[in-house]
N, C-alpha and C positions, 0 to 999 in steps of 0.2 A: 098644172095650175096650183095647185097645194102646196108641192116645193117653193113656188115662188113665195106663198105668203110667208113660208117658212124662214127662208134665207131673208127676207125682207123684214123677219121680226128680228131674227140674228142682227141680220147690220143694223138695224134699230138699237137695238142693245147697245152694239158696243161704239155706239154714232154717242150714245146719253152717259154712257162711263167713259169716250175718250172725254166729252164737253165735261161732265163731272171732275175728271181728273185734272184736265187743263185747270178748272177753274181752281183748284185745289194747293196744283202748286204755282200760279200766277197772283194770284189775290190774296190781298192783306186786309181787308177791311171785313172783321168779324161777321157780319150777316151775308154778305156774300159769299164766304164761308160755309158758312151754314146751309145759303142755297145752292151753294153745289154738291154737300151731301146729303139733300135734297132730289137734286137731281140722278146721281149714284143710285140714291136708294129708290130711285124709278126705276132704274133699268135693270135691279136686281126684279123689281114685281117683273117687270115686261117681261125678262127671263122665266121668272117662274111662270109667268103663263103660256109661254112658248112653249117651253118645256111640257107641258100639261096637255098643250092642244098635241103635240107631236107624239107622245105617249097615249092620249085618248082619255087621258083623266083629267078632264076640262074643271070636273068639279068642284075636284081636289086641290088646283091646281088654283083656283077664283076663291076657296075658304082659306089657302098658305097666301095667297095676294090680298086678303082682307085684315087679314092679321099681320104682315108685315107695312100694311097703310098705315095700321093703328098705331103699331111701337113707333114708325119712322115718324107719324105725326108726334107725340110724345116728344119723340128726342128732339123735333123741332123745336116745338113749344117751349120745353124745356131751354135749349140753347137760346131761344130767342128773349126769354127771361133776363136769362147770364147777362146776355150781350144789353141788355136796358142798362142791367143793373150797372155794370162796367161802365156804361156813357155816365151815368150819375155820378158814380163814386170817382172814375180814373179820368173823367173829360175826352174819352178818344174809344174809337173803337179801330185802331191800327194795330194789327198784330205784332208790328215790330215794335211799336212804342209800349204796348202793354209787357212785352216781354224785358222791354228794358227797364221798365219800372220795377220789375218780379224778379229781376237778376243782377239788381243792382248789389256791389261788394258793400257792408254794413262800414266799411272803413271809407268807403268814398262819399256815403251819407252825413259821416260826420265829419269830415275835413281833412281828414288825416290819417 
């Protein structure tokens, strides 16, 4: 019975980093972006706490998952800042349009 929930947290894991990753290299639009390393950075906790229940150090394992909620909220926050600021300043939160903005050749800006 243990095994099971075991392997069922494994395929959890990598069920929220394949969705993570799809969304990663599928989507262009800046906050979904972001919620898919969101999503990633769940299933590294979910990992850490599998890891933790399976080793027996449930503890340890629930204080290294509190602490990487905190940074991963952060780096949300943070990017979700960016991604405002960008709709203000650039009008678009398309990753390919912002990229084209930022690698634009300074000779093609001026006409010549």
């Amino acid at each position: 019975m243990i095994i099971d929930m075991y392997a069922a947290g494994i395929a959890a894991v990598f069920g929220l980093l394949g969705i993570g990753l799809y969304g990663l290299m599928t989507l262009r639009n800046l906050i979904k972006v972001i919620l898919s390393l969101q999503i990633i950075g769940k299933a590294a906790v979910l990992a850490v706490v599998v890891a933790g229940s399976i080793s027996g150090e449930i503890a340890v394992a629930q204080s290294m998952a509190a602490s990487v909620i905190v940074a991963d909220t952060l780096v949300a926050v943070i990017g979700l800042a960016l991604a405002v600021q960008m709709q203000r300043c650039h009008g678009s939160l398309d990753l390919r349009t912002l990229s084209m903005k930022f690698h634009t050749p300074p000779e093609a800006e001026n006409g010549g």
